[in-house]
N, CA, C and O atoms as a GROMACS GRO file, in nm:
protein
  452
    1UNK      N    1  -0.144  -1.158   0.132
    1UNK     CA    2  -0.093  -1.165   0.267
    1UNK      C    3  -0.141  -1.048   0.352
    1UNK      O    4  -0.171  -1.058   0.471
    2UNK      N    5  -0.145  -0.918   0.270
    2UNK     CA    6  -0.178  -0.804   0.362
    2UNK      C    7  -0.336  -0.784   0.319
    2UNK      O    8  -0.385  -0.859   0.235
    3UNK      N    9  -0.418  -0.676   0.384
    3UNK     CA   10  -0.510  -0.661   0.393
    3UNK      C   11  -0.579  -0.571   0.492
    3UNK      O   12  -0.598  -0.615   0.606
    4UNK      N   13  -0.621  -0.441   0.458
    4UNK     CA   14  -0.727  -0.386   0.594
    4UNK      C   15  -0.843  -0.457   0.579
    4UNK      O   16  -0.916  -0.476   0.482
    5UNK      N   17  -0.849  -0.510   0.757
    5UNK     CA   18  -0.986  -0.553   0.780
    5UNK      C   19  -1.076  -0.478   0.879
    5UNK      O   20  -1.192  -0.515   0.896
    6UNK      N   21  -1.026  -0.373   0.943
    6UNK     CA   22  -1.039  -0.238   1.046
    6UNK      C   23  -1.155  -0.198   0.963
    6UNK      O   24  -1.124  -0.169   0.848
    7UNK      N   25  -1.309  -0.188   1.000
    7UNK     CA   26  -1.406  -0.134   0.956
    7UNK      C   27  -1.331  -0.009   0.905
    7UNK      O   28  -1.282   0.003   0.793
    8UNK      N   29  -1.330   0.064   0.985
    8UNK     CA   30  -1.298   0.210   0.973
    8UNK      C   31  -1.243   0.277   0.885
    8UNK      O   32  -1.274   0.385   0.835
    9UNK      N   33  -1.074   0.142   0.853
    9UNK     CA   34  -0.967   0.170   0.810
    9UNK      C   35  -1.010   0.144   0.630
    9UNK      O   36  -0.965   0.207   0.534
   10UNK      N   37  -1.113   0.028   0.630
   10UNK     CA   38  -1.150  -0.043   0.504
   10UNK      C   39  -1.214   0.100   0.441
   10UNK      O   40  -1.176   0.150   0.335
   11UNK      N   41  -1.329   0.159   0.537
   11UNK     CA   42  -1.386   0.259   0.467
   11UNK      C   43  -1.331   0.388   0.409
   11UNK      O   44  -1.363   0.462   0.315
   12UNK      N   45  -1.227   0.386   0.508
   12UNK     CA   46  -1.164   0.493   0.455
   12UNK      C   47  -1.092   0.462   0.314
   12UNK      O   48  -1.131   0.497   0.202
   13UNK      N   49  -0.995   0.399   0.342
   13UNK     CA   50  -0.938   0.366   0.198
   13UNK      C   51  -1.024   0.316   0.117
   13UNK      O   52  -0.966   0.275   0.017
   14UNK      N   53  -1.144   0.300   0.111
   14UNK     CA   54  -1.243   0.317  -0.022
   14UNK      C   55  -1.282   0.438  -0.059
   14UNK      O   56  -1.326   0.460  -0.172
   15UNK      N   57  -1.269   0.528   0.033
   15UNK     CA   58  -1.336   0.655   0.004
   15UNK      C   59  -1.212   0.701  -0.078
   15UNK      O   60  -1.240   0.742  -0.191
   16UNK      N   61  -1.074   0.702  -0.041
   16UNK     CA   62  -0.984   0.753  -0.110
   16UNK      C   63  -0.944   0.644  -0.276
   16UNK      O   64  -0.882   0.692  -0.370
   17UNK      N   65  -0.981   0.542  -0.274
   17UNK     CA   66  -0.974   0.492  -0.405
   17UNK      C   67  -1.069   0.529  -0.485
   17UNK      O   68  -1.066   0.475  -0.596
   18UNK      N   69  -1.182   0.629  -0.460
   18UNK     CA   70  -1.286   0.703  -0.494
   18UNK      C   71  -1.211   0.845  -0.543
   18UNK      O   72  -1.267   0.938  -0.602
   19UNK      N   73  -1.123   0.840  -0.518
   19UNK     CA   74  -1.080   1.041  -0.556
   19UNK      C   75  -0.980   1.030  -0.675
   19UNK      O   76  -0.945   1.131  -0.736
   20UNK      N   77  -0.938   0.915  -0.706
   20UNK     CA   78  -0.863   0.937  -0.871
   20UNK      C   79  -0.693   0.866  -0.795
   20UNK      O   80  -0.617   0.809  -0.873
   21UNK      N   81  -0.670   0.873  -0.708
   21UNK     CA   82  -0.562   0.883  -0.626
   21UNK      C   83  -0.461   0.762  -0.689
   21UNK      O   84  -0.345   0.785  -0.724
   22UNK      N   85  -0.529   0.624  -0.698
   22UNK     CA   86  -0.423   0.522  -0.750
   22UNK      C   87  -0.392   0.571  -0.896
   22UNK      O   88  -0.277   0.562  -0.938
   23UNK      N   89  -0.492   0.623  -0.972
   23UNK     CA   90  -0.470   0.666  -1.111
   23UNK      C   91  -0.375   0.764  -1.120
   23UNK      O   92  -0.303   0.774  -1.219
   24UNK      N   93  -0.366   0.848  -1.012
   24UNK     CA   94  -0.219   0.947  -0.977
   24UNK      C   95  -0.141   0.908  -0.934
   24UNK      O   96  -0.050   0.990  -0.928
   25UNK      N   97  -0.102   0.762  -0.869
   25UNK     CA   98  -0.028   0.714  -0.824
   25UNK      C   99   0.032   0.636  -0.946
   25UNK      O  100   0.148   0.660  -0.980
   26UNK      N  101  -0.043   0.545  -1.012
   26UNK     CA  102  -0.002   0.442  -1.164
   26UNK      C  103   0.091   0.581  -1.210
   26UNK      O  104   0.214   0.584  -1.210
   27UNK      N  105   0.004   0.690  -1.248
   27UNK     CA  106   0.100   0.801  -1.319
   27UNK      C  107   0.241   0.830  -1.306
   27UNK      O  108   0.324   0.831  -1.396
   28UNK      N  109   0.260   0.856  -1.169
   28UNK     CA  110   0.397   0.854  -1.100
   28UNK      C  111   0.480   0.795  -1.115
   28UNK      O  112   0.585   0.850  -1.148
   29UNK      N  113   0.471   0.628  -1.096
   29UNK     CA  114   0.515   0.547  -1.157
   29UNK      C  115   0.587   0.556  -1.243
   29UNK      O  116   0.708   0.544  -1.228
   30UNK      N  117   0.527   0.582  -1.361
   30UNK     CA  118   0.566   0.611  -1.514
   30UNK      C  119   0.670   0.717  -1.533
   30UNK      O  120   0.765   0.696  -1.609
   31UNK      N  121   0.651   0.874  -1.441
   31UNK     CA  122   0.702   0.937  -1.506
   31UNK      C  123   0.868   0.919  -1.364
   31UNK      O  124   0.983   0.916  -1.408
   32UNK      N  125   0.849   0.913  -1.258
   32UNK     CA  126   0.928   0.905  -1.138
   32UNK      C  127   1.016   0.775  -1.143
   32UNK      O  128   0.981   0.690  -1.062
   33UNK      N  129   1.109   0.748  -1.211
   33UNK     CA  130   1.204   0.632  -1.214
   33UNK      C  131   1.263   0.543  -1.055
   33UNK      O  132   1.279   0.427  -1.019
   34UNK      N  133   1.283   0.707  -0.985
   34UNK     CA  134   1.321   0.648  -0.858
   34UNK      C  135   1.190   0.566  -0.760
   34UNK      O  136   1.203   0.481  -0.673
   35UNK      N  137   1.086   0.621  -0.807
   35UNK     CA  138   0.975   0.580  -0.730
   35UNK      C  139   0.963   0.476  -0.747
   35UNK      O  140   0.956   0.388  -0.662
   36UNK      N  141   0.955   0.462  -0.918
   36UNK     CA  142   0.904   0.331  -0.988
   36UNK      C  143   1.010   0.222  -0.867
   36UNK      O  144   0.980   0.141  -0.779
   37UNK      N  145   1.127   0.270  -0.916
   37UNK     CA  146   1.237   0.120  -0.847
   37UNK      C  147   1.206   0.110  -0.685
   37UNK      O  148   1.231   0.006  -0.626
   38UNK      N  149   1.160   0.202  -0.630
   38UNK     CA  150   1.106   0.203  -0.446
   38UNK      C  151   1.012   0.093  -0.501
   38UNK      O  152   1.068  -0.017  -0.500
   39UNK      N  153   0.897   0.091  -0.544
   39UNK     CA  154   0.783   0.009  -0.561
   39UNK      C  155   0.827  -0.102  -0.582
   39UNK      O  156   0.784  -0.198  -0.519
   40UNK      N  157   0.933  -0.116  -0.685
   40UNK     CA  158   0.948  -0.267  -0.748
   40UNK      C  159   1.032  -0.377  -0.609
   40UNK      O  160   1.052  -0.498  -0.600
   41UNK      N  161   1.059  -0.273  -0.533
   41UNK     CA  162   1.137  -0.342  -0.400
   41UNK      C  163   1.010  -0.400  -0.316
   41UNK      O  164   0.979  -0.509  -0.268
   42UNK      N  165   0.948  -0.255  -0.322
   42UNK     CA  166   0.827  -0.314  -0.212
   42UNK      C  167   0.776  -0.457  -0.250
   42UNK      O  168   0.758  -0.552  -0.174
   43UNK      N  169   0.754  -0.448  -0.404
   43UNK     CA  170   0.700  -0.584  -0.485
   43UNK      C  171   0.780  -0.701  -0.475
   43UNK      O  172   0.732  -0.813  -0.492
   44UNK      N  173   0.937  -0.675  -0.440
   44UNK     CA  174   1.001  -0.792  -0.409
   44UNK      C  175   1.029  -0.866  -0.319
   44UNK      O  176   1.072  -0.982  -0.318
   45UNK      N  177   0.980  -0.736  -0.180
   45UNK     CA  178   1.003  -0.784  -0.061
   45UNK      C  179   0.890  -0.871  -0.004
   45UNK      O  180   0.879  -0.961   0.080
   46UNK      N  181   0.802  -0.795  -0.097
   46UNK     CA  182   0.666  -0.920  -0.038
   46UNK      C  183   0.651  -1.043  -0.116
   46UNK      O  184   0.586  -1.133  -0.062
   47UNK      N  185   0.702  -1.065  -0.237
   47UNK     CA  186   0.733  -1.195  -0.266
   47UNK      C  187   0.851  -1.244  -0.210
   47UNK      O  188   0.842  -1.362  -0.179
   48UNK      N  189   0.942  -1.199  -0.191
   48UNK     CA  190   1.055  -1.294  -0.106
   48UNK      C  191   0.949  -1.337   0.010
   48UNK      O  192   0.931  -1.456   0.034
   49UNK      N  193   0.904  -1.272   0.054
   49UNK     CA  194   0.797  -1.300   0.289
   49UNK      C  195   0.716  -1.419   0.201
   49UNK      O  196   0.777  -1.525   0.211
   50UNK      N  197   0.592  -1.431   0.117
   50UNK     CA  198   0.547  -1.498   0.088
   50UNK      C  199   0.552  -1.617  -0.007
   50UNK      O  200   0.478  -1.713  -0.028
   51UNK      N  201   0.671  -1.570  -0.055
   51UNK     CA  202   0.752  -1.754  -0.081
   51UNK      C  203   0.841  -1.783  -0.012
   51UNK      O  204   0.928  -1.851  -0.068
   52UNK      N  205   0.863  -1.752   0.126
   52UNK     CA  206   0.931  -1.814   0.205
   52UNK      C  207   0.786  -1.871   0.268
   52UNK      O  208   0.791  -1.991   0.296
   53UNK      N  209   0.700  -1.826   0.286
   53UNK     CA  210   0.602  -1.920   0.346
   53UNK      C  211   0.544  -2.038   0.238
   53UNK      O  212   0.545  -2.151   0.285
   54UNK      N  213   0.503  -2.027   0.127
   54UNK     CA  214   0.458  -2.116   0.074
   54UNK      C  215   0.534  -2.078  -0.098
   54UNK      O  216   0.449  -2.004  -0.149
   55UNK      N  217   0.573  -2.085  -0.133
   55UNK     CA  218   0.605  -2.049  -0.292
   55UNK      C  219   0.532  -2.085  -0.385
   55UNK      O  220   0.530  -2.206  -0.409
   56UNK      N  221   0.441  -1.987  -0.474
   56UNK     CA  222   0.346  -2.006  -0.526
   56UNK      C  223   0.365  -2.030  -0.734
   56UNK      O  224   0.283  -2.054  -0.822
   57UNK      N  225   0.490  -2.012  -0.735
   57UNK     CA  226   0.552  -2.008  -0.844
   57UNK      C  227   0.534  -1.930  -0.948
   57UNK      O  228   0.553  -1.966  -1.063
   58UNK      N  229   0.482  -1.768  -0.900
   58UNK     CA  230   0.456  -1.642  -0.942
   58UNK      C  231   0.475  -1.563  -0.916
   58UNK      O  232   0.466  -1.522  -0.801
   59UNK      N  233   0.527  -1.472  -1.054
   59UNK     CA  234   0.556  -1.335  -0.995
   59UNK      C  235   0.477  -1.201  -0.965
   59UNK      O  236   0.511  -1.085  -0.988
   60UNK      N  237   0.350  -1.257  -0.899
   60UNK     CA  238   0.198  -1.138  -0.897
   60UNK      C  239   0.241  -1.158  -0.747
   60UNK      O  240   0.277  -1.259  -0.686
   61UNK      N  241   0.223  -1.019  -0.706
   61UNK     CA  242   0.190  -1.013  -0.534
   61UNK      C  243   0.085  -0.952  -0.538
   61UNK      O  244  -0.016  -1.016  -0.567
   62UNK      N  245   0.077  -0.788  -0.507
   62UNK     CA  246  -0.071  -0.792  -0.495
   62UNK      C  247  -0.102  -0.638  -0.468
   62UNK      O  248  -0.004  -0.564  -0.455
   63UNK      N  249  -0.194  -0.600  -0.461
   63UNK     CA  250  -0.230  -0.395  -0.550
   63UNK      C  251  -0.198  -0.374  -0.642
   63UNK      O  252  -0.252  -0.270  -0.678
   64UNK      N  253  -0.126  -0.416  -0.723
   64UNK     CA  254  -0.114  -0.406  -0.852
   64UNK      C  255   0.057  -0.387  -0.870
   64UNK      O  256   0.114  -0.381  -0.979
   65UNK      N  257   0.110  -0.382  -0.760
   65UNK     CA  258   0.241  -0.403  -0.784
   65UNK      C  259   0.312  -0.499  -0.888
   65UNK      O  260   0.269  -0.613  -0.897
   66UNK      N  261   0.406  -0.463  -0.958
   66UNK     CA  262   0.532  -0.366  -0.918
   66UNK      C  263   0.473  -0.231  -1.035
   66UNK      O  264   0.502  -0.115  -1.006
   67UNK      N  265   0.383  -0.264  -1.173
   67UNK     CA  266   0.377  -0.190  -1.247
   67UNK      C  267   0.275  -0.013  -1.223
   67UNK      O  268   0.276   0.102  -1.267
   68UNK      N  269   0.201  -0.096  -1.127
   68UNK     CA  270  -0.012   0.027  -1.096
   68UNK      C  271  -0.038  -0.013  -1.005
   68UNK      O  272  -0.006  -0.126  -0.968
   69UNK      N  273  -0.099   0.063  -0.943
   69UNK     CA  274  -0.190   0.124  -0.845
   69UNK      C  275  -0.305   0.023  -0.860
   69UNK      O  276  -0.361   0.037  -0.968
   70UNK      N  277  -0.368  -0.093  -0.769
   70UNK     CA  278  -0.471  -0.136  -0.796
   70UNK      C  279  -0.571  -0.109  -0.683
   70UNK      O  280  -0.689  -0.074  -0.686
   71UNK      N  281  -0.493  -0.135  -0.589
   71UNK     CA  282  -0.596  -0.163  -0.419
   71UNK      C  283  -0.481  -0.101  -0.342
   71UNK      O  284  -0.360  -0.127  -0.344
   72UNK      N  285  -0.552  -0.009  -0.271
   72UNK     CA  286  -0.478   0.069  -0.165
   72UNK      C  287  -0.526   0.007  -0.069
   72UNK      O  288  -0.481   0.059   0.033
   73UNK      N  289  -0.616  -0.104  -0.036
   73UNK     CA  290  -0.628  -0.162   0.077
   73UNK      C  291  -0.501  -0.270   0.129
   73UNK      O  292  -0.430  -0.298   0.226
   74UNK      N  293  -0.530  -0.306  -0.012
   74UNK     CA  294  -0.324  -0.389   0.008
   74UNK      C  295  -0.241  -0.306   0.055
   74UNK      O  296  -0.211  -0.314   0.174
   75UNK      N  297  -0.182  -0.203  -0.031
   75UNK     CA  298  -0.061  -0.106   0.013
   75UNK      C  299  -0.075  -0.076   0.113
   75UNK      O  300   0.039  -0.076   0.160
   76UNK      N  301  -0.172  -0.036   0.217
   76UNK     CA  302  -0.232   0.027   0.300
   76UNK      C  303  -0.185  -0.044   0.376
   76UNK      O  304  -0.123   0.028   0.454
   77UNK      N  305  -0.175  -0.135   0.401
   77UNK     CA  306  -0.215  -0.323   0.482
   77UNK      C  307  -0.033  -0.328   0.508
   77UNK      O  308   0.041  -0.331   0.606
   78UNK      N  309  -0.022  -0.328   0.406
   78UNK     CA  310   0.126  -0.364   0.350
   78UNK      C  311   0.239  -0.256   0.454
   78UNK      O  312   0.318  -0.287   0.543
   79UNK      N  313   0.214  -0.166   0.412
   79UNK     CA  314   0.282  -0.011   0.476
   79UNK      C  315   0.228  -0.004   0.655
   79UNK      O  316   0.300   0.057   0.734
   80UNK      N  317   0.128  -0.057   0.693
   80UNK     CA  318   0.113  -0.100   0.820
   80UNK      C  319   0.189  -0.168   0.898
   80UNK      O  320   0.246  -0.134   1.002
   81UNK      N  321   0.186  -0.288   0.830
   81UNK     CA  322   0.255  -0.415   0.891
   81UNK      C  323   0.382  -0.441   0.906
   81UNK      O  324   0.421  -0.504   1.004
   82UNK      N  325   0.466  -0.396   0.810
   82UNK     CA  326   0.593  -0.333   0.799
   82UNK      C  327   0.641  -0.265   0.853
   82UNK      O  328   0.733  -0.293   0.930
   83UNK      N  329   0.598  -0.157   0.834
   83UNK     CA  330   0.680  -0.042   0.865
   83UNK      C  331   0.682   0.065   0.792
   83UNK      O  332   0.679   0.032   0.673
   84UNK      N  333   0.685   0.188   0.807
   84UNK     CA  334   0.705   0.307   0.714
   84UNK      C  335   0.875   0.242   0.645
   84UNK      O  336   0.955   0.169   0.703
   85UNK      N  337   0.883   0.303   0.500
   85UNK     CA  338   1.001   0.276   0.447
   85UNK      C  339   1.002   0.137   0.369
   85UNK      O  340   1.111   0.093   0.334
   86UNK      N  341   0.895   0.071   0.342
   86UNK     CA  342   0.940  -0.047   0.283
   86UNK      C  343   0.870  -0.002   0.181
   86UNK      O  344   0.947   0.012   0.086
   87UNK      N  345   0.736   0.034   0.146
   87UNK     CA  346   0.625   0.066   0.034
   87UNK      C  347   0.616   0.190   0.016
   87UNK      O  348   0.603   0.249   0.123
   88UNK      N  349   0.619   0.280  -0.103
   88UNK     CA  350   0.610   0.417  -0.086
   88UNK      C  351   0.507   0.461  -0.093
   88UNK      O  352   0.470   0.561  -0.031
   89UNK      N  353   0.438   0.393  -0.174
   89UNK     CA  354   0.269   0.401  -0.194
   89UNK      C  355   0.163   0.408  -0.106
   89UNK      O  356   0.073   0.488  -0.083
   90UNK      N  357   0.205   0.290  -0.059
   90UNK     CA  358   0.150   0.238   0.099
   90UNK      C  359   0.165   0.351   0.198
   90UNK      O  360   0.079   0.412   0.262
   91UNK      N  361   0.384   0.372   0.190
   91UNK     CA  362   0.312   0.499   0.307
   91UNK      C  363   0.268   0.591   0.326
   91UNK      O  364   0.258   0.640   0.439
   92UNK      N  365   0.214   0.661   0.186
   92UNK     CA  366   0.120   0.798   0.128
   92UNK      C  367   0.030   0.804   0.144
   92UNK      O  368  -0.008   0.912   0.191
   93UNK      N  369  -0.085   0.686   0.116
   93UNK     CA  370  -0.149   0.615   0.143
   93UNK      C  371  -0.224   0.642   0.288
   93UNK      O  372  -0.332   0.700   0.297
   94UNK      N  373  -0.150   0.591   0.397
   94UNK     CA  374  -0.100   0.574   0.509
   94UNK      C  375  -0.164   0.681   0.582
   94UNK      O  376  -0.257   0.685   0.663
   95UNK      N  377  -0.062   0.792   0.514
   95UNK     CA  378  -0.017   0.934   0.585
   95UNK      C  379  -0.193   0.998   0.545
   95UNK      O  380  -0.271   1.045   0.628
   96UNK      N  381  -0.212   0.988   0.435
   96UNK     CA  382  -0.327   1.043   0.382
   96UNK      C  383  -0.470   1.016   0.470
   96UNK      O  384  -0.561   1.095   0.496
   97UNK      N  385  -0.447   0.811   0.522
   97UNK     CA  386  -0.555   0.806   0.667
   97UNK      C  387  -0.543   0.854   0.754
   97UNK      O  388  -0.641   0.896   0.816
   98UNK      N  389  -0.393   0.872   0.804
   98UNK     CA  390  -0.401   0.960   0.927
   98UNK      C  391  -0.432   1.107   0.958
   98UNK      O  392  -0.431   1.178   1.058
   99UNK      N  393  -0.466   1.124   0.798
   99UNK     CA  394  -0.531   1.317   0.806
   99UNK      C  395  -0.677   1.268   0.815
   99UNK      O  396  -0.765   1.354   0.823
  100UNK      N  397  -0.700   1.178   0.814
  100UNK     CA  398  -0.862   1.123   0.753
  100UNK      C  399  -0.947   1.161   0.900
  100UNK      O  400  -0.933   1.073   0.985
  101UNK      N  401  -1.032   1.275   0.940
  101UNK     CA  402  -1.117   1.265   1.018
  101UNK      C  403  -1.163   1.116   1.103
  101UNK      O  404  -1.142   1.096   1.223
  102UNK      N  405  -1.224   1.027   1.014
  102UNK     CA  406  -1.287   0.898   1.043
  102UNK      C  407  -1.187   0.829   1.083
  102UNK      O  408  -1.230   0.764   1.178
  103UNK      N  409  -1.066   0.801   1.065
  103UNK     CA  410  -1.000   0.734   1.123
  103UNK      C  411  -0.862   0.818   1.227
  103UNK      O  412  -0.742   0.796   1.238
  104UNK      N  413  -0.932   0.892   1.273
  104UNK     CA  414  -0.830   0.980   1.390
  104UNK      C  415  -0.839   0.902   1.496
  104UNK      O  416  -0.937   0.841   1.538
  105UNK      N  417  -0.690   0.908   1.550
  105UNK     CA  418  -0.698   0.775   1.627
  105UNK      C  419  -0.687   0.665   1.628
  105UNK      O  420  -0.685   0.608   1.738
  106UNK      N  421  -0.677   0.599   1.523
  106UNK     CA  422  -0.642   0.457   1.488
  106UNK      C  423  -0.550   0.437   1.419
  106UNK      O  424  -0.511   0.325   1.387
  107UNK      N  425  -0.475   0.593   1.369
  107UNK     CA  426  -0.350   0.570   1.246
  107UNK      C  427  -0.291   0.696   1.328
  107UNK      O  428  -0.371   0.786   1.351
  108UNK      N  429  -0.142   0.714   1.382
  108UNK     CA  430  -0.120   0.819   1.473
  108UNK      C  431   0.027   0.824   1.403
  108UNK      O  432   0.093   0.723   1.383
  109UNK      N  433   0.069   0.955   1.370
  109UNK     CA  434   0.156   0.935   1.198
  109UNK      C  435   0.140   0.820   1.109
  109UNK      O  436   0.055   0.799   1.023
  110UNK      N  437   0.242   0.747   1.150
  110UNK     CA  438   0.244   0.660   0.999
  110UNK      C  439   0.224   0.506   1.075
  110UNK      O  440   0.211   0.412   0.996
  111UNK      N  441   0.221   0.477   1.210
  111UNK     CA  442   0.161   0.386   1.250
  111UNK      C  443   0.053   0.377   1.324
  111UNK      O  444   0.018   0.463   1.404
  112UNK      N  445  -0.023   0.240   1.294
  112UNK     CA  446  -0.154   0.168   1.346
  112UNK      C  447  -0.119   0.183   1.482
  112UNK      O  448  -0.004   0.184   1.525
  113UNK      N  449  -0.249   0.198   1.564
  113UNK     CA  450  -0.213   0.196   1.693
  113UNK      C  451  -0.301   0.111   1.791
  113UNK      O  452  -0.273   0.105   1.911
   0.00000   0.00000   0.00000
């Protein structure tokens, strides 16, 4: 459902799935209980939105939620469209484009603009 398609925004969050970052993020996960259960919400809230549109009769949404870190272009996407506060990942993520040189200006704190 979510997705960066923002040239800019795409490149950037490739450059940062390039620095180890989801693999520090999967980590967290593991050892951060409270985090873990933030994530598993994020993971529920986007399957509740997208089986209210079509119900696909699975429990995969998508970056690798609820367990790892797969695609920060999802979370990314995800933590956009929303809102800060629904994905925690997403909005680190987020915060991390809006320090991003290349995309100054298009991410102004934690929202798209």
């Amino acid at each position: 459902m979510y997705y960066l398609t923002h040239p800019v925004l795409t490149a950037a969050a490739s450059r940062l799935e390039t620095t180890g970052l989801m693999r520090e993020m999967t980590h967290r996960l593991r050892c951060d209980s409270g985090l873990a259960a933030a994530y598993r919400r994020a993971h529920e809230s986007y399957l509740a939105e997208r089986d209210a549109i079509e119900p696909l009769g699975t429990s995969v949404s998508a970056g690798g939620m609820p367990d790892r870190v797969k695609c920060l272009h999802v979370l990314i996407a995800h933590s956009l469209a929303k809102g800060a506060g629904v994905n925690p990942l997403g909005d680190e993520a987020v915060a991390l484009l809006a320090a991003d040189p290349a995309a100054a200006g298009l991410i102004v704190g934690e929202q798209w603009r």
